[in-house]
MISEDO-190738 format. One record per residue (C-alpha): x, y, z; residue number from 0. Coordinates in steps of 0.001 Angstrom, whole numbers, plus 500000, padded with zeros to 6 digits. Layout:
BEGIN
{x = X | y = Y | z = Z | num = NUM}
...
END
This chain:
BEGIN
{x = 404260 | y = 365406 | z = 488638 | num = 0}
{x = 404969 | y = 365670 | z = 484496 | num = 1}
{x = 403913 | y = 362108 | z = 484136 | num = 2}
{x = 400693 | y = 362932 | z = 486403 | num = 3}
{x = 399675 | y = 365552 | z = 484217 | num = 4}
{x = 400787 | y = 363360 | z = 480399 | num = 5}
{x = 398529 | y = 360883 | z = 482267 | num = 6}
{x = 395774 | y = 363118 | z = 481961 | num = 7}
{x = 396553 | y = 364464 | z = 478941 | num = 8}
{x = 396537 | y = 361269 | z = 476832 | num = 9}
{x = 392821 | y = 360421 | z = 478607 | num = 10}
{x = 392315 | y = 363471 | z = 476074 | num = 11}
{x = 394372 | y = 363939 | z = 473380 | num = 12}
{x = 396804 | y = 360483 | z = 473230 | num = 13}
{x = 398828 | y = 362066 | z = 470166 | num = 14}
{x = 400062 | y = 365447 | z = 472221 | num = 15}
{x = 401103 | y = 363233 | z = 475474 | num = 16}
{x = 403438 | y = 361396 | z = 472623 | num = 17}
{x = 404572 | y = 364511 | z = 471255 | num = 18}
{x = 405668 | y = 366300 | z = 474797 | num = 19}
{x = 406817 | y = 363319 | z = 475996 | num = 20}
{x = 409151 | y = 361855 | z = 473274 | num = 21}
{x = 409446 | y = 364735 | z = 470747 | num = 22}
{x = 407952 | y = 364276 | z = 466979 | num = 23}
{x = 408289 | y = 360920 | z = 465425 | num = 24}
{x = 406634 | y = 357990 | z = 463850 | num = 25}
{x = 404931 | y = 357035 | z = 467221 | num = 26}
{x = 403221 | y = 360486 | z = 467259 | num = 27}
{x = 401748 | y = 359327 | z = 463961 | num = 28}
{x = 400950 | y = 356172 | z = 465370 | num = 29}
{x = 398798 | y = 357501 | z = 468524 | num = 30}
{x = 396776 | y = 359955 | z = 466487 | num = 31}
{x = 396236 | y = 357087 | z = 463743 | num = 32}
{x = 394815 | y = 354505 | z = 466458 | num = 33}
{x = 392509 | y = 357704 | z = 467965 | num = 34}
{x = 391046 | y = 357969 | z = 464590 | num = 35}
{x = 390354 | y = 353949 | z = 465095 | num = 36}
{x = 388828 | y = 354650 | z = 467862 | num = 37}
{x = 389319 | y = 356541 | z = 470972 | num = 38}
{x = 390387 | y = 354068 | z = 473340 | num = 39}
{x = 393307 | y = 352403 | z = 471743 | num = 40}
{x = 394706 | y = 355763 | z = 471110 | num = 41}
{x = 394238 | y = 356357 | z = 474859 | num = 42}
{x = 395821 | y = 353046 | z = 475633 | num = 43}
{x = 398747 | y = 353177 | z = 473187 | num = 44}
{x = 399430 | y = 356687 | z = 474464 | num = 45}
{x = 399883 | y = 355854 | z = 477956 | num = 46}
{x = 401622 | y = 353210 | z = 477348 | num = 47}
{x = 404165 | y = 355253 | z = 475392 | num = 48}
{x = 404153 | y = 358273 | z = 478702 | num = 49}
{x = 404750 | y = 355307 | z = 481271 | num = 50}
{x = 407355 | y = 353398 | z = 479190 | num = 51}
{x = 410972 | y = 354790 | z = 479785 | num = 52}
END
């Protein structure tokens, strides 16, 4: 059910999903830099980074 709802979280806001799910680092950076790019390879890269264990 958390993944469900970091799912649907990172359809929204890719940089939070990275931040609940792995804590702050250099990836949280990383998601919110590629949303500023554009919003789809933020939205990409951060469910990528929710899915990936």
């Amino acid at each position: 059910m958390r993944k469900i709802l970091l799912i649907v979280l990172a359809c929204f806001f890719p940089f939070l999903a990275v931040l609940i799910a792995e804590g702050p680092s250099i990836r949280v950076l990383w998601a919110f830099l590629l949303q500023l790019l554009g919003h789809v390879p933020g939205v990409i890269y951060g469910i990528y980074r929710v899915l990936r264990d």
